[in-house]
Structures are given as C-alpha cells and as structure tokens.
Wavefront OBJ file of the C-alpha trace (Angstrom):
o trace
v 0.000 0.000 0.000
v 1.295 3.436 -0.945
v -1.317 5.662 -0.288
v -0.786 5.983 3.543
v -2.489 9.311 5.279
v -2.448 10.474 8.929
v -5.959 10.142 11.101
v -7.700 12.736 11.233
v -7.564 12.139 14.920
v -3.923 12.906 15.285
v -4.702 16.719 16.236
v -1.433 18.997 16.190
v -1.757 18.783 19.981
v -0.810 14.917 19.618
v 2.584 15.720 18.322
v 4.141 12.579 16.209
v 2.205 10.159 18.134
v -0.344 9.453 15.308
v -1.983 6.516 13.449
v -1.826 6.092 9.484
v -4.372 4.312 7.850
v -3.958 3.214 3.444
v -6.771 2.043 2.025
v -7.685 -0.387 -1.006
v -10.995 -1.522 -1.944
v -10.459 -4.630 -0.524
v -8.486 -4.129 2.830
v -7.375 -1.211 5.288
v -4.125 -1.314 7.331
v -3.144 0.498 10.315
v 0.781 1.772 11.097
v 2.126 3.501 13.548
v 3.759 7.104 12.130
v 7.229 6.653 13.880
v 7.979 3.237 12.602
v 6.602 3.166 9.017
v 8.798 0.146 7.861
v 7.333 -2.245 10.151
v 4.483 -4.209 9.707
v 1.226 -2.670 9.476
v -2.250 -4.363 10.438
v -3.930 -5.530 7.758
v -8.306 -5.807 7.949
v -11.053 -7.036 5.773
v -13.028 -3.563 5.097
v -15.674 -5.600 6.627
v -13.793 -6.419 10.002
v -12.656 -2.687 10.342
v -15.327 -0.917 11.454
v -15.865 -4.131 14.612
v -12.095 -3.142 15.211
v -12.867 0.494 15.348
v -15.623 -0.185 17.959
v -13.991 -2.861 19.895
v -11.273 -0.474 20.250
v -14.250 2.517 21.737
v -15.706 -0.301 24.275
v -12.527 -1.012 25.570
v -10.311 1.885 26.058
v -7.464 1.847 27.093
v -6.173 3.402 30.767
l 1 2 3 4 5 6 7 8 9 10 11 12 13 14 15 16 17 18 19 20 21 22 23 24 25 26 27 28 29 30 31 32 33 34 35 36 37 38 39 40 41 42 43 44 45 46 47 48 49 50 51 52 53 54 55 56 57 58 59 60 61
C-alpha cells in the first residue's frame, strides 16, 4: 500500500504520536507514524469498522 495518510484524529496537539491508515478496496491497514517500515495491520473492510468499535468499548487506561 502506498497511499498511507495520517488520522484525522492525530490533532497537532498529539505531536508525532499518530496513526496512518492506506486504504484499497479490498483491505485497510493500520501503522504507527514513527515506525513506518514495520508491519502494518492488515483488515477485511468488513472487520474494520468491529475493530474500530472494539477499540471505543474497551479503552485503554
């Protein structure tokens, strides 16, 4: 995937501690901004939005 964008959650007051998310029309995968050449998480575009709201019901402390 080449077409990797920051989330539009990662405000400037969140400094370089963002998320980037690359989509296809198949999948979406998930990277961390500060270590781009590691492996990214790779979803169905049917299992991300469960991730996305597994990740809301269970936040972390």
């Amino acid at each position: 995937m080449d077409n990797w964008r920051k989330s539009s959650y990662s405000g400037p007051g969140d400094g370089n501690e963002c998320v980037e998310i690359a989509t296809t029309p198949t999948h979406i995968a998930v990277r961390d901004s500060k270590a781009p050449t590691t492996r990214p998480l790779t979803f169905p575009v049917a299992a991300f939005a469960p991730f996305l709201e597994a990740l809301k019901a269970h936040p972390r402390r």
